[in-house]
C-alpha positions in Angstrom: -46.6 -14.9 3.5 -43.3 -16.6 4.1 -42.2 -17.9 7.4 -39.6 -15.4 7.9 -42.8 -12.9 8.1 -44.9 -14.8 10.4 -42.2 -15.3 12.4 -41.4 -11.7 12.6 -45.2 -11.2 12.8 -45.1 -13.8 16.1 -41.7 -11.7 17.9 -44.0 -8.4 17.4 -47.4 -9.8 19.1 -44.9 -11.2 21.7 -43.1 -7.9 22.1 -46.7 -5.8 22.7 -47.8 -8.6 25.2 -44.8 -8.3 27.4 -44.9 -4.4 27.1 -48.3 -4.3 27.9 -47.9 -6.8 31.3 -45.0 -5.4 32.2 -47.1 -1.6 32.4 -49.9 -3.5 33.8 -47.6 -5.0 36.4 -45.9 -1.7 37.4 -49.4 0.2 37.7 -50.6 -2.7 40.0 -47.4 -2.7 42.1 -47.3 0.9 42.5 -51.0 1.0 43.7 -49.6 -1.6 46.2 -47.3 0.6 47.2 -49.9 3.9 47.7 -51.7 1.1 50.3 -48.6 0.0 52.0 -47.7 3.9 52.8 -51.2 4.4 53.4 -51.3 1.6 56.0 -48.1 3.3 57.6 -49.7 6.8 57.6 -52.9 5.6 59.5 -55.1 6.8 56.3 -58.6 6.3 56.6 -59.7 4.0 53.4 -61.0 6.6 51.2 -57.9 8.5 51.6 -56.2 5.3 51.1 -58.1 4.5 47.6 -57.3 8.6 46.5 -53.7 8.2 47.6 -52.6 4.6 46.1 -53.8 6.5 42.8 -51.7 9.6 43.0 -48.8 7.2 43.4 -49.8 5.5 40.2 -50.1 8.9 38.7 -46.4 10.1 39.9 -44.9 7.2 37.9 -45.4 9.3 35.0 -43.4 12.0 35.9 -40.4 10.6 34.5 -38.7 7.0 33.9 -37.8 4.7 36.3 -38.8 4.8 39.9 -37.1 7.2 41.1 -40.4 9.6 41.0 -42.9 6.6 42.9 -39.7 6.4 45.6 -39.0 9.9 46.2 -42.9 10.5 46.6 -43.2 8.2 48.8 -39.9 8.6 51.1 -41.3 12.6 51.4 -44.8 11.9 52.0 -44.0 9.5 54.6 -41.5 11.7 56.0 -44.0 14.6 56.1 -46.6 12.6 57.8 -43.9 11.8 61.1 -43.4 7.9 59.3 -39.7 7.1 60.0 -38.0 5.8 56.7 -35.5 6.2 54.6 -35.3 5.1 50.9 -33.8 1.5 51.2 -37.2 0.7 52.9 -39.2 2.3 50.4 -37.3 0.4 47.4 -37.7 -2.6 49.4 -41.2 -2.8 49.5 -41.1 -1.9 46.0 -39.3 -4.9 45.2 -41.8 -7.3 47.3 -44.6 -5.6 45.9 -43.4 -6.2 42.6 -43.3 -9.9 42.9 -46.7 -9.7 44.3 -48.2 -7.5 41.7 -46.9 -10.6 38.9 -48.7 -13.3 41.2 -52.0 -11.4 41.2 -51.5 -10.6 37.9 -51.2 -14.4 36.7 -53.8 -15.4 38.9 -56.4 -13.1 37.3 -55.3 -14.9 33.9 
């Protein structure tokens, strides 16, 4: 092996670890975010557990988070919570940060 390949060898490993935390930190963030709306909704906690994963499951619906915000924004809406979607993308942003820092600390 030459160094060129190990080193091309090392930006590959590196590439699959930050893809894989960077999944890891979106599923934990958006399970954050199923327990912050559940908390607003007044869900008891076994509806709060089913609900924080249907919010990890709507992230799949397409890219981005456009599908986790408008889920939310409508199923807080439905349920009489008054918000709008800056709210929504704010917690999202705070929850991100959060989601990292438990993240690293389970390292």
């Amino acid at each position: 092996m030459t160094t060129f390949d190990d080193r091309e060898r090392a930006f590959e490993t590196k590439f699959a670890r930050d893809e894989e935390m960077a999944f890891r930190v979106t599923a934990r963030r958006n399970r954050l975010l199923g327990q912050w709306a559940a908390a607003k909704m007044k869900l008891t906690p076994e509806e709060t557990d089913a609900y924080a994963k249907a919010v990890v499951q709507a992230d799949f619906e397409e890219a981005g988070d456009n599908d986790v915000i408008r889920k939310l924004v409508g199923d807080l809406t439905a349920a009489g919570v008054a918000t709008d979607e800056s709210t929504v993308r704010k917690a999202l942003e705070e929850l991100t940060v959060e989601a990292r820092r438990q993240l690293m600390e389970a390292r």
